[in-house]
OpenMM code with the backbone's topology and positions (N, CA, C; nanometers):
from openmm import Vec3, app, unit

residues = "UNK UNK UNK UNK UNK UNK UNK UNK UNK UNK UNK UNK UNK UNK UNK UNK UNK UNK UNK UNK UNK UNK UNK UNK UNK UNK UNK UNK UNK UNK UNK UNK UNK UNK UNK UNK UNK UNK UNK UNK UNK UNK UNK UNK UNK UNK UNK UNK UNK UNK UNK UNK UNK UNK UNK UNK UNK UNK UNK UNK UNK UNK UNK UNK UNK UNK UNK UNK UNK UNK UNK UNK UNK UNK UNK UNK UNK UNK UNK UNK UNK UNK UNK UNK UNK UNK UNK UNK UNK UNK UNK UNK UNK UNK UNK UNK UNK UNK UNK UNK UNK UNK UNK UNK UNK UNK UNK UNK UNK UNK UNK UNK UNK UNK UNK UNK UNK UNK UNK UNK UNK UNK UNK UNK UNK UNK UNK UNK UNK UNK UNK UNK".split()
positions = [
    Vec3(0.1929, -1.0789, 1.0020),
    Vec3(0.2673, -1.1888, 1.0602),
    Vec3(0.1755, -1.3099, 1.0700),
    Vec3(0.2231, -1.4372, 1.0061),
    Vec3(0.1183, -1.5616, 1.0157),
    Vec3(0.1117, -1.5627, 1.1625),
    Vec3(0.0465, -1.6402, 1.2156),
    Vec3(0.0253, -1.6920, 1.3352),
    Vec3(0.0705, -1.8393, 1.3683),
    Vec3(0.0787, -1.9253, 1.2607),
    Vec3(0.1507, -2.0355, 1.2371),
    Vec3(0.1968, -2.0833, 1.1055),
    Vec3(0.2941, -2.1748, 1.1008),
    Vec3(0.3852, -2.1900, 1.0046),
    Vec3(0.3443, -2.3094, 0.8981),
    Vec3(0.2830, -2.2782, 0.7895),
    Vec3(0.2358, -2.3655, 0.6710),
    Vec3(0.3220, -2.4703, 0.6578),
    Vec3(0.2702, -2.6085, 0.6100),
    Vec3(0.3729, -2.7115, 0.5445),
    Vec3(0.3771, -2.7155, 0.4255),
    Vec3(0.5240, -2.7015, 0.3515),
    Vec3(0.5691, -2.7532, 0.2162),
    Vec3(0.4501, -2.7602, 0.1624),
    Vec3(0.3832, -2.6967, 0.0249),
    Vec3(0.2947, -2.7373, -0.0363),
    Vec3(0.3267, -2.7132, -0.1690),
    Vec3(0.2331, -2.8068, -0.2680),
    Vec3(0.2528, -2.7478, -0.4133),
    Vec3(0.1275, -2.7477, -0.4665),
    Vec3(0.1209, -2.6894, -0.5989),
    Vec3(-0.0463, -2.6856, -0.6657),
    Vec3(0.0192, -2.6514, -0.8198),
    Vec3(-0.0847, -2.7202, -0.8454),
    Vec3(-0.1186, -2.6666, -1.0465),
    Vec3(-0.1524, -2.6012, -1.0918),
    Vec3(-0.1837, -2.5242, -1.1939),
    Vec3(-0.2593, -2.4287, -1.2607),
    Vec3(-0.2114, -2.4911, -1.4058),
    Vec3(-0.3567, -2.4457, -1.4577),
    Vec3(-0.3851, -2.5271, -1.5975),
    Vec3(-0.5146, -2.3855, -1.6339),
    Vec3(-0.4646, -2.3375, -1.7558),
    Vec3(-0.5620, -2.2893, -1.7805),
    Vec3(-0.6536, -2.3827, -1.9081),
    Vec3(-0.7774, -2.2840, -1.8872),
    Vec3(-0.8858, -2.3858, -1.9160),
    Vec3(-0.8526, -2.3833, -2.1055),
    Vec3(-0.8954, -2.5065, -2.1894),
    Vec3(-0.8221, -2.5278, -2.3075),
    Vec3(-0.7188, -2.5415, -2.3433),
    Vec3(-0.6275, -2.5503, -2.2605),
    Vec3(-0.4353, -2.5679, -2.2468),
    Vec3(-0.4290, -2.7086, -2.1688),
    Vec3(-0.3670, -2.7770, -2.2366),
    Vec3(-0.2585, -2.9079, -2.2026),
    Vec3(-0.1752, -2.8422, -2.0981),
    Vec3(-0.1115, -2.7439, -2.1075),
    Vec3(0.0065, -2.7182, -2.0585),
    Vec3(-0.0325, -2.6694, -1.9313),
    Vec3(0.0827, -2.7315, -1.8308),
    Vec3(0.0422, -2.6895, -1.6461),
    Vec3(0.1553, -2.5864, -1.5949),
    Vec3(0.1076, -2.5579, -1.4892),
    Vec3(0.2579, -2.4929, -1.3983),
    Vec3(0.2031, -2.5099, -1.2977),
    Vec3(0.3439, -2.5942, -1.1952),
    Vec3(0.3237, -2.6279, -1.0841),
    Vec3(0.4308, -2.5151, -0.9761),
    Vec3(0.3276, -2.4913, -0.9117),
    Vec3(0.4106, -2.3779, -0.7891),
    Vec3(0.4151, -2.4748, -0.7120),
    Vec3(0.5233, -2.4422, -0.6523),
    Vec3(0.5767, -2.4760, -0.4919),
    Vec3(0.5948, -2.3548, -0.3813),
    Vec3(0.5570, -2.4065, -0.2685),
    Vec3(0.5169, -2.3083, -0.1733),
    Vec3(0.6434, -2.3556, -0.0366),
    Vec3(0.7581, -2.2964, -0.0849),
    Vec3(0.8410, -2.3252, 0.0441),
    Vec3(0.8432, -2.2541, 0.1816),
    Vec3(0.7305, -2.2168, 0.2823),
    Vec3(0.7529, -2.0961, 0.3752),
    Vec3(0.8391, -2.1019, 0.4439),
    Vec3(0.9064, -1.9719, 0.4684),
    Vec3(1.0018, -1.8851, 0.5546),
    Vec3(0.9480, -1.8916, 0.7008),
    Vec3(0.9890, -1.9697, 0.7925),
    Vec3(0.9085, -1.9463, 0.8834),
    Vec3(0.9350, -1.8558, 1.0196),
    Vec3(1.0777, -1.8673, 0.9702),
    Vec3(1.1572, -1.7585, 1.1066),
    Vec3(1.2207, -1.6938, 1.0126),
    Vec3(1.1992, -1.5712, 1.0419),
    Vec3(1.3039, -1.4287, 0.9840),
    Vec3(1.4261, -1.4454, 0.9992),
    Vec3(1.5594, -1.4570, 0.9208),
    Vec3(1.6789, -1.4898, 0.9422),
    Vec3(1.7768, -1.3746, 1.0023),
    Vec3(1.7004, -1.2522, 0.9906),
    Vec3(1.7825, -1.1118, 1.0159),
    Vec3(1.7187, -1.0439, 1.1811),
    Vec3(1.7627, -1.1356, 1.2881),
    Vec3(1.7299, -1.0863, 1.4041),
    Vec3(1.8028, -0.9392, 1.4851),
    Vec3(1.8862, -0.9476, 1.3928),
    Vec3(1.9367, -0.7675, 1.4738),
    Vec3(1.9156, -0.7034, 1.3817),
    Vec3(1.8424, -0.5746, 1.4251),
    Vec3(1.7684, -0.4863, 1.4267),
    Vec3(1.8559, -0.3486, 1.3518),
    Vec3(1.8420, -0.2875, 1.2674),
    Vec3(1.9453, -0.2013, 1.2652),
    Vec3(1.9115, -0.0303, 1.2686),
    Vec3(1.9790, 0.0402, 1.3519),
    Vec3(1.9118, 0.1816, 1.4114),
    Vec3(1.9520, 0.2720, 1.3124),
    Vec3(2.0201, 0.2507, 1.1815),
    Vec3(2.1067, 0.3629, 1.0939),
    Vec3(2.0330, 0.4542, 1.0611),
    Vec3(2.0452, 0.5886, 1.0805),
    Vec3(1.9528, 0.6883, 1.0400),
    Vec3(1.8954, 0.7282, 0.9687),
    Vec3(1.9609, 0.6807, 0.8414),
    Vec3(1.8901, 0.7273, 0.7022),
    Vec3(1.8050, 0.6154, 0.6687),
    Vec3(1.7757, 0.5182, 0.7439),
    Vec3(1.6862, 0.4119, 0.6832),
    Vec3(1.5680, 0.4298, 0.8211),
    Vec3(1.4392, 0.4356, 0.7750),
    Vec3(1.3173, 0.4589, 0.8160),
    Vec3(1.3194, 0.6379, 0.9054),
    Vec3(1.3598, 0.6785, 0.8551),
    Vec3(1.4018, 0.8131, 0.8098),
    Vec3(1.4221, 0.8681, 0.9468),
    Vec3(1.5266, 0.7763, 1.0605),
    Vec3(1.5552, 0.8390, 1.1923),
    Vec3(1.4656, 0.8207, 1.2802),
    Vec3(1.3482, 0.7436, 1.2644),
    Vec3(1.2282, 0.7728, 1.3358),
    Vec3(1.1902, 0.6562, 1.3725),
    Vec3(1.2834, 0.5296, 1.3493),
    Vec3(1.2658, 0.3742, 1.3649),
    Vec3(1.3635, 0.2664, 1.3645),
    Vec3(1.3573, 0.1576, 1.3573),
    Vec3(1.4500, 0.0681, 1.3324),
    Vec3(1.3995, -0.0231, 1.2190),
    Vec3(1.4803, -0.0662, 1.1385),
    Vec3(1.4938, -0.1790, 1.0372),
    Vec3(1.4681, -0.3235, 1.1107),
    Vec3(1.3696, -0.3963, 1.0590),
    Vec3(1.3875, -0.5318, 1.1425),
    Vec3(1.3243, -0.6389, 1.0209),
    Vec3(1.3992, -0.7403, 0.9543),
    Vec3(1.3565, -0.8153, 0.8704),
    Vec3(1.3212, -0.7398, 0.7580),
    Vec3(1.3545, -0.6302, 0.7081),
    Vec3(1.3791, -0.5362, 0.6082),
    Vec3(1.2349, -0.4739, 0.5728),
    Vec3(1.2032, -0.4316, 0.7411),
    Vec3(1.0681, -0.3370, 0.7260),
    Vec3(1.1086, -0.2087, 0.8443),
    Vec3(1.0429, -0.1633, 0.8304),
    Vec3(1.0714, -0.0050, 0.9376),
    Vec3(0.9882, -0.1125, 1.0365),
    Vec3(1.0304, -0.0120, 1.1838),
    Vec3(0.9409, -0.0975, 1.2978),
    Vec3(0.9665, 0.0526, 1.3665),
    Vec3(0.8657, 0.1567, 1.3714),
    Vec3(0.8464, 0.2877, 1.4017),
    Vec3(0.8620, 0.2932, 1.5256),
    Vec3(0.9140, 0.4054, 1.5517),
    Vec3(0.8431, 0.4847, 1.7021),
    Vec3(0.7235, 0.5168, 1.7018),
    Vec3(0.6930, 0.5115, 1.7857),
    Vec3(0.5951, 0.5526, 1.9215),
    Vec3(0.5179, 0.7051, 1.8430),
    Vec3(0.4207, 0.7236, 1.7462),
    Vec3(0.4148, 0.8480, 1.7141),
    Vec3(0.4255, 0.8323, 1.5317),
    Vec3(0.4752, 0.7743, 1.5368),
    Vec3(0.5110, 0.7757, 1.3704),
    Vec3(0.4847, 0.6287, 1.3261),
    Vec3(0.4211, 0.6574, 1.1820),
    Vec3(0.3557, 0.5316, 1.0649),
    Vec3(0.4506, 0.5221, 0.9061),
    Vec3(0.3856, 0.4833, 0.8493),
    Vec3(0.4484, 0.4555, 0.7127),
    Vec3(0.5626, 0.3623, 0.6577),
    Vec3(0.5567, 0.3570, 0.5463),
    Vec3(0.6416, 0.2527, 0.4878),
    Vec3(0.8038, 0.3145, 0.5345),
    Vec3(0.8353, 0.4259, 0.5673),
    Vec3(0.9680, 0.5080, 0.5897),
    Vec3(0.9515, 0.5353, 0.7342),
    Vec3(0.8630, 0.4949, 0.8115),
    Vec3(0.7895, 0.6088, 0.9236),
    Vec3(0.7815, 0.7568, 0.9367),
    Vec3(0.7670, 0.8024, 0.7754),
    Vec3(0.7521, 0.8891, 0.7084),
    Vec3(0.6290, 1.0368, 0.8239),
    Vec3(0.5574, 0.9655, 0.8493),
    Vec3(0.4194, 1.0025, 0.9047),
    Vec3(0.4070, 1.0205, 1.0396),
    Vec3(0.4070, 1.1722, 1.0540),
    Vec3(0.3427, 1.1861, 1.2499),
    Vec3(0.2281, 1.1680, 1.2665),
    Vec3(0.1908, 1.1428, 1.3460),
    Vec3(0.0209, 1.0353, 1.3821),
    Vec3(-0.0075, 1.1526, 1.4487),
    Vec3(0.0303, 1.2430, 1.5233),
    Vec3(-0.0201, 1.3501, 1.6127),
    Vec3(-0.1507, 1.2958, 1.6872),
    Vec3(-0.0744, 1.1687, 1.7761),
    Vec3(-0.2196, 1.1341, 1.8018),
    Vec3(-0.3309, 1.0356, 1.7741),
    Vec3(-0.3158, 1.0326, 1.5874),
    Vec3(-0.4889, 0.9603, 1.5297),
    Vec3(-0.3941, 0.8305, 1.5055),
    Vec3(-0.4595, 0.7138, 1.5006),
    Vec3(-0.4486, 0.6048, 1.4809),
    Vec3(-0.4236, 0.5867, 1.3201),
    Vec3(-0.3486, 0.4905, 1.2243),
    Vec3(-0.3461, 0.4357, 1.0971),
    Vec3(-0.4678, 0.4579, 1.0227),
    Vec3(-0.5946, 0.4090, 1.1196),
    Vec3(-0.7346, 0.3919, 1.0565),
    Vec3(-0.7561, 0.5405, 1.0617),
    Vec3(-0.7542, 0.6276, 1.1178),
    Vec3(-0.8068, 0.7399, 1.1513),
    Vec3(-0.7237, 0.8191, 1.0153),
    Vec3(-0.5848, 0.8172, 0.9738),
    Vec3(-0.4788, 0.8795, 0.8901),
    Vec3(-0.6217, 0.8185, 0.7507),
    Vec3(-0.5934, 0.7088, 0.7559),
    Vec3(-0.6608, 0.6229, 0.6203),
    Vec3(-0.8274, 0.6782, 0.6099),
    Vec3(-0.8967, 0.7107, 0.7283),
    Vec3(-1.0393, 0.7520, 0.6706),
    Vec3(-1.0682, 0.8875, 0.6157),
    Vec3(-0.8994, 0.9929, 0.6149),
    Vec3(-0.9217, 1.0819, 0.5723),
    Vec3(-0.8995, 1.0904, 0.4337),
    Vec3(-0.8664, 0.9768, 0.3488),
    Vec3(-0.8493, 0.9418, 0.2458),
    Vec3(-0.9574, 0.9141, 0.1776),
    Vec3(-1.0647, 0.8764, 0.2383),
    Vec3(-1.1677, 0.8298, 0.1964),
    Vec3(-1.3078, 0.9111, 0.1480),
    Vec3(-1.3920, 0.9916, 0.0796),
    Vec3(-1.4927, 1.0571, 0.0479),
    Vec3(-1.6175, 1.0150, 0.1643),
    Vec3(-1.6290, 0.8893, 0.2121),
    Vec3(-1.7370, 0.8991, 0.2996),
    Vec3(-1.6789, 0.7171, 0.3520),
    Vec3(-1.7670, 0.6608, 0.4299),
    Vec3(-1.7200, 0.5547, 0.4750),
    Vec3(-1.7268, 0.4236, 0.3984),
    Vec3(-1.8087, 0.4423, 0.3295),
    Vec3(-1.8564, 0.3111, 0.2227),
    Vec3(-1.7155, 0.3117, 0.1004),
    Vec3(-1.6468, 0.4151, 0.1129),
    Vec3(-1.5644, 0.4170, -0.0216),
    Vec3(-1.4474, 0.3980, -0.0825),
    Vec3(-1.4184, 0.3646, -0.1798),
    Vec3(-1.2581, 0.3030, -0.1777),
    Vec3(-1.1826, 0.4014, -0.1280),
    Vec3(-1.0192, 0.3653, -0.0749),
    Vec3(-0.9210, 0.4852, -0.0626),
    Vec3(-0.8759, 0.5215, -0.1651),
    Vec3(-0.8308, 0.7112, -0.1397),
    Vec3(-0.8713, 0.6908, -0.2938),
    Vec3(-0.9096, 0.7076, -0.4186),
    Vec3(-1.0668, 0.6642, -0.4469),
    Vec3(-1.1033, 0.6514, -0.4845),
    Vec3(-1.0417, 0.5151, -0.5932),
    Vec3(-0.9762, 0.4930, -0.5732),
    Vec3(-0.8845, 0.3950, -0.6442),
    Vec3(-0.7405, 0.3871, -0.7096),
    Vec3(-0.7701, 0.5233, -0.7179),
    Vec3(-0.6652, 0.6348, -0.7873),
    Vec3(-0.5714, 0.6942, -0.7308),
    Vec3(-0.5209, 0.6904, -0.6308),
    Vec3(-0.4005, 0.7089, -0.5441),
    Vec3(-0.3913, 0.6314, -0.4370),
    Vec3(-0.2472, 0.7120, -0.3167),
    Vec3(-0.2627, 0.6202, -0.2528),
    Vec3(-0.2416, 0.7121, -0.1614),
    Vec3(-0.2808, 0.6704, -0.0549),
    Vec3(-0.3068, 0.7617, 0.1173),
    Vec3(-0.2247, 0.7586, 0.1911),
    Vec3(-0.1030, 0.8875, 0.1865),
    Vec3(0.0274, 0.8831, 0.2561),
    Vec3(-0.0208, 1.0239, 0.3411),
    Vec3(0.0451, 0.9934, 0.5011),
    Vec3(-0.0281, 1.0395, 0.6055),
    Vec3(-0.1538, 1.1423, 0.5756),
    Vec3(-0.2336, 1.0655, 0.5658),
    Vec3(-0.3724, 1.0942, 0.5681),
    Vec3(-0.4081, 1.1964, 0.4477),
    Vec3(-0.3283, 1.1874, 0.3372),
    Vec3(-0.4043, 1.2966, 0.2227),
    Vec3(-0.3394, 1.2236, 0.1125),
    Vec3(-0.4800, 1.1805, -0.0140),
    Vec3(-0.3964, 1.0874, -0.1018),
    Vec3(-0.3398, 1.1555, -0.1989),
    Vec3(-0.2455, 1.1186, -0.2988),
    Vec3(-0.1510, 1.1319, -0.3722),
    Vec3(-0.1705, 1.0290, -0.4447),
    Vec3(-0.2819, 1.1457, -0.6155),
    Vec3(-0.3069, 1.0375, -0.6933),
    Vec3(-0.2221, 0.9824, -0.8343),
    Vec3(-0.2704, 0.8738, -0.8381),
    Vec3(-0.1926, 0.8230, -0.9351),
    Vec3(-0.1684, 0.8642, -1.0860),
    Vec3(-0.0389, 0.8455, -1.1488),
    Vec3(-0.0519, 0.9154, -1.2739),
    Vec3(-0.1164, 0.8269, -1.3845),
    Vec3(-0.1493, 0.8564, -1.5083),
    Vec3(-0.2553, 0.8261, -1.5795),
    Vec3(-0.1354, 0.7413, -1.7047),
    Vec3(-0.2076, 0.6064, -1.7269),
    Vec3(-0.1107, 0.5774, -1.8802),
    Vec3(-0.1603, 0.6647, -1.9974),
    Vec3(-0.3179, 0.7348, -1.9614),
    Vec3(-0.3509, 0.7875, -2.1232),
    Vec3(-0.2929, 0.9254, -2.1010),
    Vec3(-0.2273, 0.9150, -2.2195),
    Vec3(-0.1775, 1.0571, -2.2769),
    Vec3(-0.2267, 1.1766, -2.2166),
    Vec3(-0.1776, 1.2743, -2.1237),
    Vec3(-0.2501, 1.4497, -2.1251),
    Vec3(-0.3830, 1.3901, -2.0018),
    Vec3(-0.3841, 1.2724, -1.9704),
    Vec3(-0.5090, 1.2883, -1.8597),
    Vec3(-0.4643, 1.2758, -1.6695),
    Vec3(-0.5083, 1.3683, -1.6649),
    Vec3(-0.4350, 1.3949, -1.5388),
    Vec3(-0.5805, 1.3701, -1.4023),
    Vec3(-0.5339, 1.2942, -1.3167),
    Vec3(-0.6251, 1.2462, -1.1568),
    Vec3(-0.5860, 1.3749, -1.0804),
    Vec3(-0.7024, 1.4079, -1.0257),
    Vec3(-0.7012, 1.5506, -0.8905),
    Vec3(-0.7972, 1.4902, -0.7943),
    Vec3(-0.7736, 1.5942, -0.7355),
    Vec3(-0.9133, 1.5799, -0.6245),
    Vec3(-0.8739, 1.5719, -0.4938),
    Vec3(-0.9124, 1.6311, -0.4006),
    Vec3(-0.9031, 1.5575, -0.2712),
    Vec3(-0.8669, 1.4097, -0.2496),
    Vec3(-0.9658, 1.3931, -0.3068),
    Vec3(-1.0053, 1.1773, -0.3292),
    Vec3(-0.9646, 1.1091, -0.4134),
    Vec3(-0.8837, 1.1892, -0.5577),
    Vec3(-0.8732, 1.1338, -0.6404),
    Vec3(-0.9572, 1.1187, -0.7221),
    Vec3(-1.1122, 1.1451, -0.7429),
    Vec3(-1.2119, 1.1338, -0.7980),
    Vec3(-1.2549, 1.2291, -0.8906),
    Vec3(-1.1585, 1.3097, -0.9375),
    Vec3(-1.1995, 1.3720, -1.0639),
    Vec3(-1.0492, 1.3416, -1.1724),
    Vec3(-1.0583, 1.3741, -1.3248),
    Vec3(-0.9917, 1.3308, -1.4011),
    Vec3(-1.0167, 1.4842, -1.5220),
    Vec3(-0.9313, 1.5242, -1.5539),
    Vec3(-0.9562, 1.5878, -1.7030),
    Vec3(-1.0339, 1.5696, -1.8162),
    Vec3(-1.1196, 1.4278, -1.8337),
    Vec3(-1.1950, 1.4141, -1.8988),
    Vec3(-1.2915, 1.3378, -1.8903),
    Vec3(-1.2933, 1.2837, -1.7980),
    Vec3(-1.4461, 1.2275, -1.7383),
    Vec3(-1.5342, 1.3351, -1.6459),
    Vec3(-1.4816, 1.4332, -1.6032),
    Vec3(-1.5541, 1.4966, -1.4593),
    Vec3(-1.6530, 1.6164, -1.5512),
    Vec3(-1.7506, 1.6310, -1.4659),
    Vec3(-1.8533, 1.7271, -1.5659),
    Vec3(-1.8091, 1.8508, -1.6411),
    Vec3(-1.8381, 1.8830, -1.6772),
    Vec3(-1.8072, 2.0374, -1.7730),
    Vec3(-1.8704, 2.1285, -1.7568),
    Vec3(-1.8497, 2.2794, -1.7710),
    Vec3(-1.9262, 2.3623, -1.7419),
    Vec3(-1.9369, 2.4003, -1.9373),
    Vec3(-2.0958, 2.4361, -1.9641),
    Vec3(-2.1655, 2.4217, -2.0925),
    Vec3(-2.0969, 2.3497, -2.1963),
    Vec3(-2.0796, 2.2335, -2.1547),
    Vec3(-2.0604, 2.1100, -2.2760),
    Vec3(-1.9190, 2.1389, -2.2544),
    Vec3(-1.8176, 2.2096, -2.1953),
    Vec3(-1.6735, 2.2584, -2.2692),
    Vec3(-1.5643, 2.1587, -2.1233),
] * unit.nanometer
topology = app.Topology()
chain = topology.addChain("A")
for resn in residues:
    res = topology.addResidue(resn, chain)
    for name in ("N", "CA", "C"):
        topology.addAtom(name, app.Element.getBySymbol(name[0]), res)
């Protein structure tokens, strides 16, 4: 949520060796137009309300659906179990961290498949046992 409300702006982009520009305009939204709230059950999966077309959870529960019981641990706490040590992406880059265990991403190359706890091993990058 901003904290305050931007004015009307615009800007250029020109890439470098191109004549040719594109100008964005930046119109902000500054008040949410959808102030009632809606409790329907099948949307944020019973466990929340809809507000400006995001879940707004109970007390106990996270996620994009409020999919996630917190039992307790905080967002950060769900998210550092995603992580291999503290310095490290979530992850590993390669998935994404839904209540606290990631779910990695699938691969565009052909037959190569992401595992791991972390996401950090692959079918053909991760070591081999005797060359194989």
């Amino acid at each position: 949520t901003a904290t305050e409300c931007i004015q009307q702006q615009s800007f250029t982009i020109r890439a470098l060796g191109f004549t040719d520009t594109v100008t964005v305009r930046v119109l902000p939204q500054c008040e949410c137009q959808c102030r009632d709230a809606s409790r329907d059950g099948s949307i944020c999966g019973g466990r929340g309300s809809m507000e400006c077309g995001v879940c707004k959870c109970d007390a106990g529960y996270i996620g994009k659906n409020c999919e996630c019981q917190t039992q307790g641990r905080s967002s950060q706490e769900l998210e550092g179990s995603c992580r291999k040590d503290n310095s490290s992406i979530i992850c590993s880059g390669l998935g994404d961290c839904i209540c606290g265990q990631c779910v990695c991403h699938t691969s565009d190359v052909p037959n190569k498949k992401i595992y791991g706890q972390f996401c950090e091993c692959d079918n053909v990058n991760c070591e081999r046992y005797d060359g194989q």
